[in-house]
C-alpha positions in Angstrom: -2.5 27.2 -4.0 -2.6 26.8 -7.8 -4.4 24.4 -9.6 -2.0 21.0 -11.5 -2.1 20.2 -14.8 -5.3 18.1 -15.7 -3.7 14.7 -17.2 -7.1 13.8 -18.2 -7.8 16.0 -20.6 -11.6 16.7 -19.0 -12.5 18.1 -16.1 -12.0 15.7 -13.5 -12.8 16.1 -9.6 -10.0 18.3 -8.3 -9.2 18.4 -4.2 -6.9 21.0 -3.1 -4.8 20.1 0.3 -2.9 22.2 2.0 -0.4 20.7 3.8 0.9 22.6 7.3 3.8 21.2 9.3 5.6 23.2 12.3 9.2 21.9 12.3 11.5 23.0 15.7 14.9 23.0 16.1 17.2 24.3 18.4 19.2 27.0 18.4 22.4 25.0 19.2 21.4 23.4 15.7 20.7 19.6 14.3 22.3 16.7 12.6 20.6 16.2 8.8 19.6 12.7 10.1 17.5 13.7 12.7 16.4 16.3 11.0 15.0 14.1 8.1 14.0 10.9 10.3 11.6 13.1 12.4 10.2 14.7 9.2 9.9 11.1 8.1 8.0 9.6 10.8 5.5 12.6 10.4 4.8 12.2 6.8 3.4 8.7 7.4 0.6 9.6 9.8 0.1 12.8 7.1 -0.7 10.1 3.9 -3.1 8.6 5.9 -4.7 11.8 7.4 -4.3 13.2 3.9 -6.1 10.2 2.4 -8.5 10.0 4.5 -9.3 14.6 4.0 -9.8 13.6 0.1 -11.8 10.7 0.4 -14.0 12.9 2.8 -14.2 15.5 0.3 -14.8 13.4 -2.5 -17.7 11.6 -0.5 -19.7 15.1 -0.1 -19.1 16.2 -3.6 -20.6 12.9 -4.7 -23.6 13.2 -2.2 -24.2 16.8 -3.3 -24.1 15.7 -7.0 -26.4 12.8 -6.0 -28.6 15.1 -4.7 -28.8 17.4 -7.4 -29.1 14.9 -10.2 -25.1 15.7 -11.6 -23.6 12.5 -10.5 -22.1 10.0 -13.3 -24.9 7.4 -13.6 -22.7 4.2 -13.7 -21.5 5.2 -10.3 -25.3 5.3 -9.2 -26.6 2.4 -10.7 -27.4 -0.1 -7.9 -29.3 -3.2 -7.4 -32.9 -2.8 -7.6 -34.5 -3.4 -4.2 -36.6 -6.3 -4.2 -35.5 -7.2 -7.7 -31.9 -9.2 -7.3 -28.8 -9.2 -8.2 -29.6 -9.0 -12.0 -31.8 -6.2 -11.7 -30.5 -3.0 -12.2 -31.3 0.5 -11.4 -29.9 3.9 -11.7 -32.7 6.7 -12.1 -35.4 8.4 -10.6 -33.4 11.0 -8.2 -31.7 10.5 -5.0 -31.9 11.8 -1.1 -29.5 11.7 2.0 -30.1 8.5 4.2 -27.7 9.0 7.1 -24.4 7.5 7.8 -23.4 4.0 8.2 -23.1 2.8 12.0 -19.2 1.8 11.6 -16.2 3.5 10.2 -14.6 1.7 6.7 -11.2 0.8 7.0 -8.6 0.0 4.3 -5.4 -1.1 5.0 -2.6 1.2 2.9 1.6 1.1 2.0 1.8 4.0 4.2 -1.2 2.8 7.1 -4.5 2.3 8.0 -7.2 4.8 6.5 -10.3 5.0 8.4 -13.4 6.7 6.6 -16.9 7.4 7.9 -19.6 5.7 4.6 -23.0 7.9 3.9 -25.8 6.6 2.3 -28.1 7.7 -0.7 -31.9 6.3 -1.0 -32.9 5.9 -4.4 -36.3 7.5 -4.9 -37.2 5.1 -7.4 -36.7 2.2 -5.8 -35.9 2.6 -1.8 -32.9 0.9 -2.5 -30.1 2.8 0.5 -26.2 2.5 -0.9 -22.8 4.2 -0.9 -21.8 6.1 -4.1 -18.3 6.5 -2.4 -17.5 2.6 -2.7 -18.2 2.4 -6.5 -16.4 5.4 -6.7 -13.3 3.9 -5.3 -13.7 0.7 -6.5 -14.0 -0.8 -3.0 -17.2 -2.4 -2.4 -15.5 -5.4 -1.0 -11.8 -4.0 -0.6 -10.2 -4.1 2.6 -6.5 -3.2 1.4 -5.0 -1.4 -1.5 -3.0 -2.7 -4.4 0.3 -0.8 -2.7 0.2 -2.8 0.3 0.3 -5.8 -1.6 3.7 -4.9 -3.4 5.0 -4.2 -0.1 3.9 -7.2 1.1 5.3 -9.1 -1.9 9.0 -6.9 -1.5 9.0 -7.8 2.6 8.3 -12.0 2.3 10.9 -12.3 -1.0 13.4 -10.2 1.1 12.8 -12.2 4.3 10.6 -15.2 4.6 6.9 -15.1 6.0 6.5 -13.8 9.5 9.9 -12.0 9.6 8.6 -10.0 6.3 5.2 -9.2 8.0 7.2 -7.8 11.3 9.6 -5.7 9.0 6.2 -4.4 7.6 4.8 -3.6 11.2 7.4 -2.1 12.0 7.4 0.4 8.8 4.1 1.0 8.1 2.3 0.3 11.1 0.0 -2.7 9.6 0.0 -6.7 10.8 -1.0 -9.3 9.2 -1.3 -12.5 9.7 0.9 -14.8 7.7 -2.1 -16.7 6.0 -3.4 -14.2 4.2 0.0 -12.2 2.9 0.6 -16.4 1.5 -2.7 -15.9 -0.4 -2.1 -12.8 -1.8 1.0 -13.9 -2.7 -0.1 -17.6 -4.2 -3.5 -15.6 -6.0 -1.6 -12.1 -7.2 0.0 -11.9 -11.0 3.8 -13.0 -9.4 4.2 -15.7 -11.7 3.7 -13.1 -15.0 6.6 -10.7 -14.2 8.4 -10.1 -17.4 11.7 -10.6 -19.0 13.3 -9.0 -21.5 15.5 -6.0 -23.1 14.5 -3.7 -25.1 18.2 -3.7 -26.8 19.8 -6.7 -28.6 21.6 -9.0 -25.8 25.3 -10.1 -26.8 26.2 -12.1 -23.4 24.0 -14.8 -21.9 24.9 -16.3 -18.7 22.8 -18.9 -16.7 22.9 -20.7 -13.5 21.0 -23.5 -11.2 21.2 -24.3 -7.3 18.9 -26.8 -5.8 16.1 -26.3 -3.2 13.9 -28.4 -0.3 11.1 -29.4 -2.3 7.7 -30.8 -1.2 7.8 -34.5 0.3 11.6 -34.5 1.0 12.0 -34.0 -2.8 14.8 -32.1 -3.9 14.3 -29.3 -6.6 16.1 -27.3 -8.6 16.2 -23.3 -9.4 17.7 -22.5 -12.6 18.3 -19.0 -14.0 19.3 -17.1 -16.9 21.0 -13.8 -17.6 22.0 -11.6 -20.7 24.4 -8.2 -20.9 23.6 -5.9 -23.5 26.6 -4.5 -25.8 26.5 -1.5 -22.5 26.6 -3.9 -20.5 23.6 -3.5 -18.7 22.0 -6.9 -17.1 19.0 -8.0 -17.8 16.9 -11.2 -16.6 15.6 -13.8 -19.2 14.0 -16.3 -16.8 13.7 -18.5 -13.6 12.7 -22.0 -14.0 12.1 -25.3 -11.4 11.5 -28.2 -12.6 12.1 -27.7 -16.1 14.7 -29.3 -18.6 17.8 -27.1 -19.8 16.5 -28.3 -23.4 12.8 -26.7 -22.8 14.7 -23.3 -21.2 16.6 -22.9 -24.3 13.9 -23.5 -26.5 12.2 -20.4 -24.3 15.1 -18.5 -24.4 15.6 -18.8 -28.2 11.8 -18.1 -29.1 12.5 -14.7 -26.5 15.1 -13.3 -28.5 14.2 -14.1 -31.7 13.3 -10.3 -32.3 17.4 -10.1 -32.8 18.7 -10.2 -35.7 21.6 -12.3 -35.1 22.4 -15.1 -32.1 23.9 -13.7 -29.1 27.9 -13.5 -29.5 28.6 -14.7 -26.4 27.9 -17.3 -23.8 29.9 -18.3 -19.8 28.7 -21.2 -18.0 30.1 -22.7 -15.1 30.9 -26.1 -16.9 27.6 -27.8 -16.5 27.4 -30.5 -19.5 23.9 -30.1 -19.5 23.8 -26.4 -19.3 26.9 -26.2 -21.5 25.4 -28.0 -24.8 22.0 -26.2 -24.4 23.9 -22.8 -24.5 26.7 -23.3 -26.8 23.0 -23.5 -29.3 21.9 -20.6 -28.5 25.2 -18.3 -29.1 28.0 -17.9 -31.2 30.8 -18.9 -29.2 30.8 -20.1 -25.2 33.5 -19.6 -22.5 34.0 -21.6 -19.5 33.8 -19.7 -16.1 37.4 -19.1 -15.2 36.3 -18.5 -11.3 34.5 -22.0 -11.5 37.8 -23.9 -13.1 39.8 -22.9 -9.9 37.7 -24.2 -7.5 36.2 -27.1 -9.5 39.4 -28.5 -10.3 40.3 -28.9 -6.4 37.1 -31.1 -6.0 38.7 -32.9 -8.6 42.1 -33.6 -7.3 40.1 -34.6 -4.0 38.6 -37.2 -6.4 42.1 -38.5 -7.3 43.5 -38.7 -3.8 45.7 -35.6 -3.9 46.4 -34.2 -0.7 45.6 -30.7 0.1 49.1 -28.9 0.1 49.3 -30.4 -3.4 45.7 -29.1 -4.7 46.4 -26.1 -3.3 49.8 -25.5 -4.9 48.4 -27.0 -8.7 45.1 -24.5 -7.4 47.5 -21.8 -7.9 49.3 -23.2 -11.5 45.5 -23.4 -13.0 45.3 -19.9 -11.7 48.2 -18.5 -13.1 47.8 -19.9 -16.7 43.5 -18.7 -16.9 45.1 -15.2 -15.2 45.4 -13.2 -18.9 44.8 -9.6 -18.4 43.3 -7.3 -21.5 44.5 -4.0 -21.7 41.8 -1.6 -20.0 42.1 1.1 -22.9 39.8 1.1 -26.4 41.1 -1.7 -28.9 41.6 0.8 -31.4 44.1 2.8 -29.7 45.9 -0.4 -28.0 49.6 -0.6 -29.9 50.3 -3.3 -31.9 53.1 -4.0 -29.4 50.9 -4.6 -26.2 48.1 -6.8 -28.6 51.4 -8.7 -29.8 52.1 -9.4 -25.9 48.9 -10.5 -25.6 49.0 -13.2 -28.1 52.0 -14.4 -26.6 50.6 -14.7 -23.7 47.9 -16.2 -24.9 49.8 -19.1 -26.2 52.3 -19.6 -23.7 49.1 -20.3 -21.0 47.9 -22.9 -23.5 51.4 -24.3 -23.7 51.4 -24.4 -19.2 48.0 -25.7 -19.3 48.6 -28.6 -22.2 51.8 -29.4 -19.6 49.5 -29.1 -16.5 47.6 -31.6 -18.2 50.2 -33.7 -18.9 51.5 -33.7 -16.0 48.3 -34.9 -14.1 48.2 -37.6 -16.1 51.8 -39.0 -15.6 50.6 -38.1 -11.7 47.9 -40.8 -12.5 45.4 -38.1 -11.4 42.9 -38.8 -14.5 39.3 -37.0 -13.7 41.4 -33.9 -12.9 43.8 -34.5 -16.3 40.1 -34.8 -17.6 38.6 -31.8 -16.8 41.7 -29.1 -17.4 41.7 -30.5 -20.9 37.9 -29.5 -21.1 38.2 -26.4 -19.1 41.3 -25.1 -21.7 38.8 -25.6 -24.6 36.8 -22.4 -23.7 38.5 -21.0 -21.3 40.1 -18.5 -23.5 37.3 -17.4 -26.1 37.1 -14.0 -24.5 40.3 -13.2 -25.2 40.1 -14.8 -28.8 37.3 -12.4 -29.6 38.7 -9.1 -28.2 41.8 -10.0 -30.1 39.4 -10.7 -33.6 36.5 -7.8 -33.1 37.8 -5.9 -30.1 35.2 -6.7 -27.7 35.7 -6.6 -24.3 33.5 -9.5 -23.1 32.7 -11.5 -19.3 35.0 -14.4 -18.1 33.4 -15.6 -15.0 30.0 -15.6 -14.0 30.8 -14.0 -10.3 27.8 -11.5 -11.3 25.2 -14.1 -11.8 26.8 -16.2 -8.6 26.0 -12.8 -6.8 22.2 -12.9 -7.9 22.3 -17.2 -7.2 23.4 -16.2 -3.4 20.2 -13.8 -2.9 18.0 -16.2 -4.8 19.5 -18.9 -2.5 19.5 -17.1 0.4 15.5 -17.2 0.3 15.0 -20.2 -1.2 17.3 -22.3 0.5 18.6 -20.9 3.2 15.2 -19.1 5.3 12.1 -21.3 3.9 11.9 -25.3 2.4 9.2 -27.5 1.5 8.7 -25.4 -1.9 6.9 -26.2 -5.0 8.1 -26.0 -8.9 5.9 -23.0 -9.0 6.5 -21.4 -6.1 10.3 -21.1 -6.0 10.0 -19.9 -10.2 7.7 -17.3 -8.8 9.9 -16.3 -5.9 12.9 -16.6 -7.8 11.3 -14.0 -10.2 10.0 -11.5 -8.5 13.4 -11.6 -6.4 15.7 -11.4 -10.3 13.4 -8.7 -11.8 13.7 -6.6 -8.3 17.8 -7.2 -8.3 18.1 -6.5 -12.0 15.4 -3.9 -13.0 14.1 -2.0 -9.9 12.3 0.5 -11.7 10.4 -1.9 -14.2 9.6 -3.8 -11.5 7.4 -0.8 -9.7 6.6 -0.1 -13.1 4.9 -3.5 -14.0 3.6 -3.6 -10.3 1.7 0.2 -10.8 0.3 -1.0 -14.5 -0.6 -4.9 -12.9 -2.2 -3.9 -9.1 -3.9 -0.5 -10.8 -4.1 -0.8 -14.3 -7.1 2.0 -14.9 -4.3 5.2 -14.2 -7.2 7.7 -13.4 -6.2 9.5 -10.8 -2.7 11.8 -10.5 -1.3 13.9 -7.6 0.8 16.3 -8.2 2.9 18.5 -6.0 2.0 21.8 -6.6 4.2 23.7 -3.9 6.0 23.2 -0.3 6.1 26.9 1.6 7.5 28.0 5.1 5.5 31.5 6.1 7.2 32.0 9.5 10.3 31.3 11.3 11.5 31.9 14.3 14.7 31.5 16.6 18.1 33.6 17.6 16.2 36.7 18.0 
């Protein structure tokens, strides 16, 4: 086998594994998924036996080294015996003393790795230790940082004890539910980051209340931006928190742009809406929201329901403007025309939809058409003025309040301010940026990036079969 690239740029301790599997099928052939499920279920017993080859390796290179005088001295240095914690020692030569009476285990992502511990006796001081457990950092480790992201990905996915099954079931480990909560309530969850690396022109945000502590009841609020590709990126979670304070937060997080967002959609929330409209250039009410907001209205008025369905259906009709799909370049002045018209024909329906309410003595929903039809047509204002094709609804962001709910609401209560934010994040960042989020999770659980395994090679020497 031939040797990887050295990432280091030294000359680092280098263990070569061959890997040997014996794969079987029969002559009458296979499906793909069988094929790959039973090579699957193998190659999680081989991590752990491969694991446990290296660290076996590396353990007799290190006693050799000890032996000889070779090995790196901060990984010798030890507590004088005798002399406390403060006292240090890491000279005078070193000799085999045995092996530890029980086997080390540590608890990985891909199972349980078992490893025998042997001993060094400093001939300076007497003192007997492990070189092997400074080496790998694990002098009082009893799981990796891998199993914790897992165990972070199963309990945001599911809640407690149904995460920690779907994890025995995977990887083989159990836990009990007390200490997955404290790795979760101790680990860096809270500092997952926001942001885009491009200028954001759409900002969307939501809330949805929770089951707080003491019967209290909480509330999750989010935010959202688009860059000009479209791609969706998260700006925040927040409980507890004022929409004033997020859009402070927001504002100070994209102040690297040069200019404001262009655009903002909210579902209608006054709150929400006058915090936003500060933060961009021009707002547009949710057109999905107006629909089925202005029914709750009509309830309010004492409309009966074949009549809220059937003015439903008006609203509908007059918010339903289509753009044309094509570039606004090559649109023809005929088709923008059309849409101008149609643009002011659906104001005309909904200033008479309006009106019509109001002689029907149905006030809050007279009310809140004649706010909804202030917005509720920016995005087709702006594609008409710069050509911009931009959101109308926020059914993406109502996509990522479901999951969030789900969790939140729906599988779990008595929550905290800080807990649900925390949940809520880790749950926005995995929905909206998979790859940063095992990204920041590699460079957060093992920040030092000292050790690289490479595949060198995958080879089949014999087959067999048909003849």
């Amino acid at each position: 086998m031939g040797s990887t690239k050295d990432p280091f740029g030294g000359t680092p301790m280098q263990v070569n594994v061959d890997v040997r599997l014996v794969v079987s099928i029969s002559n009458e052939g296979c499906s793909v998924d069988e094929l790959c499920a039973r090579i699957g279920a193998v190659l999680g017993p081989i991590g752990v036996k491969v694991a446990e080859k290296v660290i076996e390796a590396v353990q007799h290179n290190l006693f050799l080294a000890a032996e000889e005088g070779k090995a790196p001295p901060a990984i010798m240095e030890h507590p004088r015996k005798g002399g406390g914690k403060e006292s240090r020692c890491c000279g005078g030569g070193y000799v085999g003393a045995g092996w530890r009476g029980t086997v080390r285990r540590i608890r990985t992502e891909f199972g349980e790795v078992g490893m025998r511990v042997r001993q060094v006796m400093c001939k300076s001081c007497g003192k007997r230790f492990a070189p092997l457990l400074s080496f790998l950092s694990m002098r009082a480790k009893r799981h990796t940082s891998g199993l914790e992201r897992v165990v972070v990905e199963c309990i945001t996915a599911d809640s407690f004890r149904p995460g920690l099954r779907t994890l025995s079931t995977v990887t083989g480990i159990q836990l009990p539910a007390t200490t997955a909560h404290h790795w979760w309530a101790t680990g860096p969850w809270n500092d997952v980051p926001f942001g885009a690396e491009e200028a954001v022109e759409t900002l969307m945000a939501d809330g949805t209340g929770f089951k707080g502590r003491a019967g209290k009841k909480g509330e999750i609020k989010v935010a959202i931006g688009f860059t000009r590709e479209g791609r969706a990126v998260g700006l925040g979670t927040w409980a507890g928190t004022s929409w004033k304070r997020i859009g402070d937060e927001i504002r100070e997080g994209l102040k690297r742009q040069k200019e404001k967002p262009l655009f903002g959609v909210t579902d209608g929330e006054r709150d929400l809406a006058d915090h936003l409209a500060k933060l961009v250039n021009h707002t547009q009410r949710c057109t999905w929201h107006g629909g089925r907001d202005l029914g709750f209205a009509l309830w309010e008025d004492g409309v009966s329901k074949p009549q809220r369905d059937g003015l439903v259906s008006e609203l509908r009709g007059v918010l339903g403007i289509e753009i044309p799909a094509e570039d606004w370049e090559k649109v023809p002045e005929d088709k923008k025309a059309a849409v101008r018209a149609r643009l002011d024909a659906a104001r005309a329906q909904g200033k008479e939809l309006e009106q019509g309410l109001r002689d029907s003595r149905c006030p809050k929903a007279a009310g809140y058409v004649a706010r909804l039809l202030e917005k509720a047509f920016t995005h087709v204002e702006l594609w008409l003025e710069l050509g911009i094709t931009l959101p109308r609804t926020t059914s993406f962001l109502e996509g990522l309040m479901f999951k969030i709910g789900r969790r939140v609401k729906k599988i779990a209560w008595n929550w905290s301010d800080d807990g649900a934010a925390r949940m809520s994040r880790v749950l926005l960042k995995r929905a909206l940026e998979p790859k940063a989020w095992l990204d920041w999770c590699r460079k957060q659980l093992c920040p030092e990036e000292r050790c690289y395994v490479g595949l060198v090679s995958v080879t089949v020497s014999h087959v067999t079969g048909f003849v």
